[in-house]
VOGU-3710 file (C-alpha; in Angstrom, 3 decimals, decimal comma):
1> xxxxxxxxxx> 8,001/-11,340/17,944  5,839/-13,689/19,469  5,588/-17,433/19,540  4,097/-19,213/16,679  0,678/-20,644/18,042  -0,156/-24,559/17,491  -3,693/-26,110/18,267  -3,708/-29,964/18,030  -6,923/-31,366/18,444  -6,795/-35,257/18,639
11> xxxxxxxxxx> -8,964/-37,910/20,689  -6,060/-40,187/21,417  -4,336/-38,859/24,798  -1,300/-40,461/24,148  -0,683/-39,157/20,982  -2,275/-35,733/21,832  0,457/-35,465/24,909  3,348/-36,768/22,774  2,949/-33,908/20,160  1,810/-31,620/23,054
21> xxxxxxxxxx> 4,664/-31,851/24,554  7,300/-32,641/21,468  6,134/-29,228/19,641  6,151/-27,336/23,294  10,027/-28,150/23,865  10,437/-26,574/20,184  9,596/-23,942/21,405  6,075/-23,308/19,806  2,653/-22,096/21,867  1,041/-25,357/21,643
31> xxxxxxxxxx> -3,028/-25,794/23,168  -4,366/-28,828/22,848  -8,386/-30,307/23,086  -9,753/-33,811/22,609  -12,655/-32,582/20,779  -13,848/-30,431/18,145  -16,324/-28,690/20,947  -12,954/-28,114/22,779  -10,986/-26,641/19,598  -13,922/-24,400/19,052
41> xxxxxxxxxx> -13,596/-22,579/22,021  -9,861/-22,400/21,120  -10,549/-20,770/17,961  -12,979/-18,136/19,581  -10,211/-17,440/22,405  -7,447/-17,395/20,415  -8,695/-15,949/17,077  -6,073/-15,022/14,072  -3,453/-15,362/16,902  -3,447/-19,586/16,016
51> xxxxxxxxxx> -0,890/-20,507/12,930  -1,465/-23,583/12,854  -3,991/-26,756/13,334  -3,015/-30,387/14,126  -6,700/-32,149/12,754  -7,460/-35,664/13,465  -9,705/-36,847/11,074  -12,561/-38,385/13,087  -13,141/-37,156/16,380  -16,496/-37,198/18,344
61> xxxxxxxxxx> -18,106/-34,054/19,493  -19,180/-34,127/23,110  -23,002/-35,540/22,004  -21,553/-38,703/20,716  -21,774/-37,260/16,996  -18,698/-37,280/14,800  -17,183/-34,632/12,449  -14,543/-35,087/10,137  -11,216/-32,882/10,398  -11,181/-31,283/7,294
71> xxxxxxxxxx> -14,768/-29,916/7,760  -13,647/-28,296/10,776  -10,534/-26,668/9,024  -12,840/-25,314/6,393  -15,072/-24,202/9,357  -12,163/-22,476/10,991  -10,680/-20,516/7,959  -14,132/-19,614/7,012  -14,490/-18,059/10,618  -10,959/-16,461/9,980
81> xxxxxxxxxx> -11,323/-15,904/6,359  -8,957/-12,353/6,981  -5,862/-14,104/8,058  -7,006/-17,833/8,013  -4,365/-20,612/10,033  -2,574/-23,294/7,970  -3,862/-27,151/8,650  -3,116/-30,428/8,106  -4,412/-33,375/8,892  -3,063/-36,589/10,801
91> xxxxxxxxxx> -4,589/-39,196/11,072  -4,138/-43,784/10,355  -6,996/-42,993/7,401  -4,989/-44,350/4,644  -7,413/-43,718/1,672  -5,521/-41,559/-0,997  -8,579/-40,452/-2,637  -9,516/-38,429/1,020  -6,098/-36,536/1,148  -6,304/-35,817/-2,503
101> xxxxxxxxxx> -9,407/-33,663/-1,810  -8,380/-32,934/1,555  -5,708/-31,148/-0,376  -8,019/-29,417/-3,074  -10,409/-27,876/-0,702  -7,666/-26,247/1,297  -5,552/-28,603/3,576  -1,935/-27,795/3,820  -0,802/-31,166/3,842  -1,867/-34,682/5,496
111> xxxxxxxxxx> 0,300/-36,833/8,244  0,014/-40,759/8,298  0,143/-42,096/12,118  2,067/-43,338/14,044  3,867/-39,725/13,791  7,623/-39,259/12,602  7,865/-36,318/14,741  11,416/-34,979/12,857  9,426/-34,940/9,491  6,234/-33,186/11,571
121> xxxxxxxxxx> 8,399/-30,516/12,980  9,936/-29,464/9,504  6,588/-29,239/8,358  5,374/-27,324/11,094  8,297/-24,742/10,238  7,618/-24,414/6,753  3,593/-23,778/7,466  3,907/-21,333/9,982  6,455/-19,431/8,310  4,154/-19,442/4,840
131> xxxxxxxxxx> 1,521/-17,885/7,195  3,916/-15,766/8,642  4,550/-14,077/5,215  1,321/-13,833/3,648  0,969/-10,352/1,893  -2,581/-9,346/3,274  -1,989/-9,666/6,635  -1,802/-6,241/8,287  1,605/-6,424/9,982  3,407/-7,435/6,246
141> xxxxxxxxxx> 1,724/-4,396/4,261  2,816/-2,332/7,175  6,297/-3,413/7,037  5,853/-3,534/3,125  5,373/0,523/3,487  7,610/1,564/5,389  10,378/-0,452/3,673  9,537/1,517/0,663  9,249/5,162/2,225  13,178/4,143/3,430
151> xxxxxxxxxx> 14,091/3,053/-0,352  15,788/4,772/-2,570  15,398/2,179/-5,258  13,557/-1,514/-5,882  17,162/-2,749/-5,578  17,352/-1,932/-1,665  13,594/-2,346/-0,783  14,259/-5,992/-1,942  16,654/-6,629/0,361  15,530/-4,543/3,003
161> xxxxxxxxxx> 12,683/-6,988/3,188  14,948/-9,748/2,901  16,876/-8,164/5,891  13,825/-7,370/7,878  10,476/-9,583/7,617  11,773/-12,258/5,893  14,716/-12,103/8,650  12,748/-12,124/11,317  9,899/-14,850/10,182  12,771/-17,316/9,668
171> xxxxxxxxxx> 14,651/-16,370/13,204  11,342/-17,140/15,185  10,481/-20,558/12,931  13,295/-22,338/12,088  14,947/-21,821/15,921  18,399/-23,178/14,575  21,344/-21,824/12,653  20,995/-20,475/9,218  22,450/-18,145/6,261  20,177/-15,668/4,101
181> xxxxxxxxxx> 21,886/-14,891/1,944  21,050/-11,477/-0,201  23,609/-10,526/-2,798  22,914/-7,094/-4,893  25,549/-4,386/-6,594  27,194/-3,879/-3,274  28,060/-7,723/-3,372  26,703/-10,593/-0,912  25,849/-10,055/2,730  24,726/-12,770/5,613
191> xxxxxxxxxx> 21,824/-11,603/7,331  21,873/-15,052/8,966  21,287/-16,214/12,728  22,914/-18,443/15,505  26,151/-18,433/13,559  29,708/-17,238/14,721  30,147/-15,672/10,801  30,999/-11,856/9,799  28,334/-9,984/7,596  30,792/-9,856/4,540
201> xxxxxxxxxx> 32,820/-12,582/3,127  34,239/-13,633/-0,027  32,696/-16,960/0,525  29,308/-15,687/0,618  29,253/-14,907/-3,466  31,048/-17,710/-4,565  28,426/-19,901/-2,209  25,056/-17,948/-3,883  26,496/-18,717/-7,182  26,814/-22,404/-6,734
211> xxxxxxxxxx> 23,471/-22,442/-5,226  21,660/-20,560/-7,641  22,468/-23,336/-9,967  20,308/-25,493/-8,214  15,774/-25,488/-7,334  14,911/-25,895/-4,161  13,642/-29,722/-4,592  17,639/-30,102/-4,791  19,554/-28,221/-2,027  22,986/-27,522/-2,667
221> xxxxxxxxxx> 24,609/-29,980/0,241  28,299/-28,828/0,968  30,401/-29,934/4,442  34,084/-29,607/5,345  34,843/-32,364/2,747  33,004/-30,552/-0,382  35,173/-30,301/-3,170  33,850/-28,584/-5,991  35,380/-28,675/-9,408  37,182/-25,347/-10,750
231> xxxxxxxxxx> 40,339/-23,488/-10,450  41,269/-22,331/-7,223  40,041/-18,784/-6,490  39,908/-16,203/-3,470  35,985/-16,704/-3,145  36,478/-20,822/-2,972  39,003/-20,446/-0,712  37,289/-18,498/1,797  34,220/-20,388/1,134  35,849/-23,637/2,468
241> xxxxxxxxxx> 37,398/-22,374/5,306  34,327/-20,869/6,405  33,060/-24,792/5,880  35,579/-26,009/7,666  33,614/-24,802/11,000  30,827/-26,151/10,255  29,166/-29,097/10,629  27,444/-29,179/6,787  25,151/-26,880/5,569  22,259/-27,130/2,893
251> xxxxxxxxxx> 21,596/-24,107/0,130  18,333/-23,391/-1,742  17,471/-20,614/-4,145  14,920/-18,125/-3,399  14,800/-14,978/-5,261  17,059/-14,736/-8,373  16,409/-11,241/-10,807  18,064/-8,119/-12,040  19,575/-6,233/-9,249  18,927/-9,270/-6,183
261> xxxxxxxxxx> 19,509/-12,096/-5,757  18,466/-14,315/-2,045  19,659/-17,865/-1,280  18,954/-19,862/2,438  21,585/-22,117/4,081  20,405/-24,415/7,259  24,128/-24,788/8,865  24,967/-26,969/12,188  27,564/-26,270/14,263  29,807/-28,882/15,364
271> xxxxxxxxxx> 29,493/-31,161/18,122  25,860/-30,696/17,581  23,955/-33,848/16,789  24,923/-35,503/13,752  21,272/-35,839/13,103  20,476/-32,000/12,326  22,816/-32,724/8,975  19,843/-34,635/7,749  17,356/-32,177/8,852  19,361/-29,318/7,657
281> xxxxxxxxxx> 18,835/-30,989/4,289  15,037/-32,449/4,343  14,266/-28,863/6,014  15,388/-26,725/3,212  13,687/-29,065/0,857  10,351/-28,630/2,641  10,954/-24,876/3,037  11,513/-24,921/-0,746  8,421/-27,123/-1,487  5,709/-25,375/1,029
291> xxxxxxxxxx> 6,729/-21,755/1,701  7,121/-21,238/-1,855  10,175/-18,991/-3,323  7,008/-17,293/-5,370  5,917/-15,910/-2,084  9,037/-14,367/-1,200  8,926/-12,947/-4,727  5,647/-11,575/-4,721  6,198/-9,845/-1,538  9,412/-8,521/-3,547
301> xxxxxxxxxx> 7,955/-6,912/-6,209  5,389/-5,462/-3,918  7,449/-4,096/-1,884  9,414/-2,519/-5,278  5,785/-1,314/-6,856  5,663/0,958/-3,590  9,089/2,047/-3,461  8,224/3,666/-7,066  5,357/4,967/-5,675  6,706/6,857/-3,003
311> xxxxxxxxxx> 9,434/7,703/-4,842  7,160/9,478/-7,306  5,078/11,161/-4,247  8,619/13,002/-2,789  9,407/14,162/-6,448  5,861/15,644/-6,775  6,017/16,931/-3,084  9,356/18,478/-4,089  7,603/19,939/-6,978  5,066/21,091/-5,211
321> xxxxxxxxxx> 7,220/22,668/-2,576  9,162/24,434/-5,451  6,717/25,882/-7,047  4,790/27,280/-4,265  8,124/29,116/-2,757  8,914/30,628/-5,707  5,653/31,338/-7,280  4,804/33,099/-3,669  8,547/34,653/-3,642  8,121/36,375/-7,096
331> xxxxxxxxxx> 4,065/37,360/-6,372  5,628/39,157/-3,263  8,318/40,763/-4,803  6,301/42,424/-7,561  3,367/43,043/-5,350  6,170/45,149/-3,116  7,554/46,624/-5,739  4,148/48,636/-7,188  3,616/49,560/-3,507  6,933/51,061/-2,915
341> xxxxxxxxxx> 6,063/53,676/-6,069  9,231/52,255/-7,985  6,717/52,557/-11,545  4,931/55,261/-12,742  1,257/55,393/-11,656  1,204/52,400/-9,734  1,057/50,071/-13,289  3,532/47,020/-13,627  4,985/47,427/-16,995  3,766/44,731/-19,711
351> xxxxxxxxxx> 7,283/42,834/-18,655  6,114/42,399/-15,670  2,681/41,925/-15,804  3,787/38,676/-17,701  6,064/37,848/-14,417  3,652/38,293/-12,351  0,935/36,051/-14,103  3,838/33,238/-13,931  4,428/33,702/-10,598  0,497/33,316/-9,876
361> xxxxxxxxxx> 0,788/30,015/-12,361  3,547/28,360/-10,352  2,105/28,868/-6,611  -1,523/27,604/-8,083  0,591/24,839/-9,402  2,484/24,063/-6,185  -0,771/24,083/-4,592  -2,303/21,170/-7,114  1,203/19,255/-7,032  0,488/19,434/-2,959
371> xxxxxxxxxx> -2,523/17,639/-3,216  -1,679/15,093/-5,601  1,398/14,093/-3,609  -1,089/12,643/-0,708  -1,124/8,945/-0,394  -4,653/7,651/-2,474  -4,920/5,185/-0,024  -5,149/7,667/2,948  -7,572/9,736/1,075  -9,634/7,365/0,226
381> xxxxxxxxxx> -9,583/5,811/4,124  -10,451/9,668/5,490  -13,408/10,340/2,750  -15,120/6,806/4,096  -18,605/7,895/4,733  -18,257/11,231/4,283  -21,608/13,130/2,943  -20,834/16,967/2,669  -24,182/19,125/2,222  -23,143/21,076/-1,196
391> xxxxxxxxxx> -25,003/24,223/0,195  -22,798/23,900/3,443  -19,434/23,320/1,244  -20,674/27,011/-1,143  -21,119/28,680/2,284  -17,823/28,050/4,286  -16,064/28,509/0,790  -17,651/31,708/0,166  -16,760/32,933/3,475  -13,368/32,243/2,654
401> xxxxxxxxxx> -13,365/34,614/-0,292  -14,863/37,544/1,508  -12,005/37,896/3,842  -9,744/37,629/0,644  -11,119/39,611/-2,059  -11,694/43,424/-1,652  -15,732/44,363/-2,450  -16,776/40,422/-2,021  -19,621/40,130/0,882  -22,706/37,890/1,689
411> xxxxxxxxxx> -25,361/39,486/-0,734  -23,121/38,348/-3,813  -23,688/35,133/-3,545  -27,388/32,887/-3,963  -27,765/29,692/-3,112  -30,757/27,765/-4,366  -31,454/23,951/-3,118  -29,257/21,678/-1,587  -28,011/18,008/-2,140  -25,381/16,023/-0,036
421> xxxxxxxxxx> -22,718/13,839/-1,973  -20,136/11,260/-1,543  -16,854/12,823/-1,472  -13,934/14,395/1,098  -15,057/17,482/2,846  -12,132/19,545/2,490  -10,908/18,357/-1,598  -14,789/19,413/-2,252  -14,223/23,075/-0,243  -11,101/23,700/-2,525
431> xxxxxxxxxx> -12,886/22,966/-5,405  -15,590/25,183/-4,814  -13,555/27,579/-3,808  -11,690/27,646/-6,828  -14,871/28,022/-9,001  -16,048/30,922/-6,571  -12,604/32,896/-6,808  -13,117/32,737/-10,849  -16,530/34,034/-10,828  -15,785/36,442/-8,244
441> xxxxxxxxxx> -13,177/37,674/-9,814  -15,087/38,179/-12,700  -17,721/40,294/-10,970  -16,598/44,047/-12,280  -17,417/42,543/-15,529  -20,447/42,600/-15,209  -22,600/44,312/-17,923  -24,738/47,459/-16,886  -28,497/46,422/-16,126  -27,719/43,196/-14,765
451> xxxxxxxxxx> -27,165/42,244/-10,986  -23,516/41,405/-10,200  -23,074/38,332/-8,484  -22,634/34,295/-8,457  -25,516/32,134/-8,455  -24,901/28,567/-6,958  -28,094/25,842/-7,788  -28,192/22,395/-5,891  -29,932/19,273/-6,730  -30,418/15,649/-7,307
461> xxxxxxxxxx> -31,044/14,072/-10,449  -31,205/10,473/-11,588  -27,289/10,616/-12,329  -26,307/12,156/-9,018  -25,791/15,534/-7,763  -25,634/18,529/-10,001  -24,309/21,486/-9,466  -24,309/24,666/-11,366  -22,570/27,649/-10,774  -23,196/30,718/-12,897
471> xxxxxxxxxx> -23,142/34,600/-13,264  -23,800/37,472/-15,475  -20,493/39,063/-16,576  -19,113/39,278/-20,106  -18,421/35,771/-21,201  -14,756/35,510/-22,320  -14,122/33,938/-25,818  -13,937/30,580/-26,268  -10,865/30,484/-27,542  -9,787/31,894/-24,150
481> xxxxxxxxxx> -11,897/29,525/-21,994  -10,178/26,444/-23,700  -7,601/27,114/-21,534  -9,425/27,080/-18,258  -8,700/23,788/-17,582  -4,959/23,959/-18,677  -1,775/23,399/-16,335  -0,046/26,456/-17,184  -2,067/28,241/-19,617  -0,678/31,293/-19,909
491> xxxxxxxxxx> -1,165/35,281/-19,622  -4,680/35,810/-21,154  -4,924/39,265/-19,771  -6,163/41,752/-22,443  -5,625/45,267/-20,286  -2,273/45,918/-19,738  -3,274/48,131/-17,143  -4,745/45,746/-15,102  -2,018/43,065/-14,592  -2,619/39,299/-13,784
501> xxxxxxxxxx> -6,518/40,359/-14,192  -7,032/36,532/-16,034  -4,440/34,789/-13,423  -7,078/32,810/-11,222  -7,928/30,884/-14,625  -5,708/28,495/-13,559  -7,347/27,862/-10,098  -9,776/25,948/-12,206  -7,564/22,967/-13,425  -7,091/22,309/-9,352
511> xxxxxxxxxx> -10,463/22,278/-9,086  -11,297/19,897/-11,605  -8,470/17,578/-10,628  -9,382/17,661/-7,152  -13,515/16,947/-8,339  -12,505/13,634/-10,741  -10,728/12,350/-7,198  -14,269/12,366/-6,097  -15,221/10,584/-9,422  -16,822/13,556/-10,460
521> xxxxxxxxxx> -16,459/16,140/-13,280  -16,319/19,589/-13,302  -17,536/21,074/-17,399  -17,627/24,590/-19,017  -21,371/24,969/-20,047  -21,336/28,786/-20,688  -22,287/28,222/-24,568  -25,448/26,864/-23,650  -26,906/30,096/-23,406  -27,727/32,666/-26,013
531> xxxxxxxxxx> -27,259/35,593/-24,171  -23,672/36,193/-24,960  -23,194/36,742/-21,240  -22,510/34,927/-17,923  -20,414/31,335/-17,473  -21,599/28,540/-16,397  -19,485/25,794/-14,524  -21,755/22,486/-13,886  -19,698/20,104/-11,272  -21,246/16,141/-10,900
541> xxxxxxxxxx> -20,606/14,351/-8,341  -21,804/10,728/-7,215  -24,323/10,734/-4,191  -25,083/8,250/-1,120  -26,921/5,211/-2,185  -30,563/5,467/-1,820  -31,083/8,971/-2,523  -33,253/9,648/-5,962  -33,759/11,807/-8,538  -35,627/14,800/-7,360
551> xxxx> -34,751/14,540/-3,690  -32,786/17,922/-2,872  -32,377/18,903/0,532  -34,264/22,509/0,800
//
């Protein structure tokens, strides 16, 4: 992990040099410039790499003009709005009224000169850590994700983050010893650092309990001497000889809730310097006051939200997985059987007509559960700018179905117009293809006297694209139709001796999910025309912005 990155920009060398320097031996990436010129070029160099500014509140620029500090801090996190720095100001300016808005238009905190560097450096801990642990920046929502694709349950993605980020942040800002504390059903583990202590301890729950009765303005202070009140138990006992080698320690709450609960302990070691006890103490209490425990708990139950989320993609990919082996499995077994000659004239009983329509439901359904498995967020990254021509999208899908379907070729299908619309190639192509397969399928019902085939028309209309797909064979009954769109429909077959003839109904409730992920709609029209023959499928799907009604590509 790398360093946490300090700019100080201050006109006095002295005091530039002394923080310089202080901050440096802390261990922090400190830069440094005596004027806001200076700290510009800083801030172009160094970018969303800086954590944290160090503001003076006059300084002049190199023309002999001043600017104050807090305008340049709202300069910089404008220029950095995506993953803007924490700043504060110090300064001798001792006019409340300025730090009060210094504080309202988006100044961490201010800093009275001359500098009490112990009380600078906890604060310069806390503010870097905050940063550290926003939930937009790139590197948390990564974690934040694959946390949850590891969890089996909110419980554990909690304190997996706890374990992890929140681990980690604290390791590379607080540079001194500490407990985290993160007790669930399994009991209380230390996920601490710099201390001599085992994982699991007895101590550790009885410690969380006593510190969850306090708020983080109040640490819970305990040293070799702390004597609580209560009956002697195995938890206190442990808990106090585990004091006993240190020098003090200082508890806050931070997470408290069904299922987890997360407490921090700043510890010294002894024969350290009896100042850290004080620090140990003030430095929770800042911790408490600036990184906010609400944080912590925010990136919690974010971290939970996705763990459900994932959880519910590998049941639906399990689903999906399911019903596509099986479905396939029992297509293939039938399909083998009426090839082999096992039934009379090559005809699946009724039985098994019925089988074999289920079969064709469940590996259509696998196939749907597939595709609504995929991460939105992916999807909707991948179909970013994507303009498919509709005419294109009929074509390749068409194509598809004449290597598929016995009698299906070229001169079955017209195409009139064209339009392009927003949407992912390949959910479109499925769609479509769906659609295509029903019509096609449909084709040997064609009445006598009229053409057999599918007609496709393209175009734009003040609503976006529109597209219709129709043919000319004997409309099904409405009754039947109703259950185009259905998951699982049913056998709507009416020949016995044509079995599964009505299965591809249910490619059509794929293709309308798969056209409302493009905000689109997919309707059944075929009433609109008196004939008493042909369907009629009209898909609508949004287009790119500044095409108009009446604009089809040709």
């Amino acid at each position: 992990m790398r360093d946490k990155v300090i700019v100080i920009v201050e006109d006095d060398k002295e005091e530039r040099e002394i923080l310089h320097s202080f901050l440096a031996m802390q261990g922090f990436q400190t830069e440094s410039a005596a004027s806001f010129d200076e700290a510009w070029r800083l801030i172009e160099e160094l970018g969303e790499d800086i954590d944290l500014l160090i503001l003076d509140v006059i300084i002049e620029d190199s023309e002999g003009s001043a600017m104050n500090g807090l305008e340049f801090g709202l300069k910089v996190k404008d220029r950095l709005k995506d993953w803007p720095p924490e700043f504060l100001i110090n300064t001798a300016y001792g006019e409340a009224v300025f730090y009060q808005l210094a504080l309202q238009l988006g100044a961490a905190t201010y800093f009275i000169k001359p500098s009490n560097l112990s009380e600078l450096l906890r604060l310069v801990r806390a503010l870097t850590l905050r940063r550290a642990l926003v939930p937009w920046r790139p590197e948390v929502m990564a974690t934040i994700h694959q946390l949850a694709r590891q969890s089996h349950g909110p419980a554990e993605a909690g304190s997996l983050i706890c374990q992890t980020l929140f681990h980690d942040e604290l390791r590379a800002t607080l540079d001194m010893p500490f407990l985290l504390l993160v007790g669930d059903h399994e009991g209380v583990t230390n996920f601490g650092s710099g201390l001599d202590l085992p994982a699991r301890s007895l101590a550790y729950e009885w410690l969380q309990q006593l510190s969850q009765l306090h708020v983080p303005s109040d640490p819970l202070v305990v040293d070799p001497a702390f004597a609580p009140d209560g009956p002697p138990s195995p938890e206190r006992d442990a808990a106090l000889k585990l004091l006993g080698d240190l020098r003090g320690a200082a508890f806050i709450p931070l997470v408290s809730r069904d299922g987890l609960r997360v407490s921090l302990g700043v510890a010294q070691m002894e024969g350290e310097s009896s100042r850290f006890w004080e620090d140990a103490t003030e430095l929770c209490r800042v911790i408490g006051a600036r990184v906010q425990p609400s944080l912590l708990r925010f990136l919690i139950d974010l971290t939970e939200t996705w763990t459900r989320a994932y959880a519910k993609q590998r049941v639906l990919e399990a689903a999906a997985e399911f019903c596509l082996f099986v479905g396939q499995e029992q297509v293939d077994l039938l399909d083998r059987a009426l090839s082999s000659g096992a039934f009379a004239e090559g005809v699946l009983p009724v039985e098994m007509q019925r089988l074999a329509i289920l079969g064709e439901n469940l590996r259509n359904a696998g196939e749907m559960l597939s595709w609504i498995s995929r991460p939105q967020g992916a999807e909707k990254d991948a179909s970013a700018g994507e303009t498919p021509s509709m005419a294109k999208v009929v074509r390749g899908a068409w194509e598809d179905l004449t290597g598929a379907l016995d009698g299906i070729g070229p001169h079955l299908l017209r195409i009139e117009g064209d339009c392009l619309v927003m949407g992912r190639g390949d959910d479109l192509h499925i769609a479509v293809a769906g659609i295509l397969r029903w019509l096609a399928q449909r084709l040997l019902e064609t009445p006598p006297g009229l053409p057999p085939g599918v007609l496709v028309r393209c175009r734009s209309t003040a609503d976006g694209a529109r597209i219709d797909f129709s043919d000319h064979s004997r409309r099904l009954p409405r009754h039947l139709r109703e259950r185009i769109f259905s998951l699982f429909s049913g056998p709507v077959a009416e020949d016995p001796g044509q079995p599964g003839r009505h299965r591809e109904l249910l490619g059509l409730y794929l293709s309308k999910v798969l056209i409302e992920k493009q905000d689109g709609s997919l309707e059944d029209c075929s009433d609109s025309s008196d004939e008493g023959v042909g369907h009629r499928f009209v898909v609508h799907l949004p287009q790119p912005q500044g095409l108009s009604s009446g604009l089809s590509l040709h």
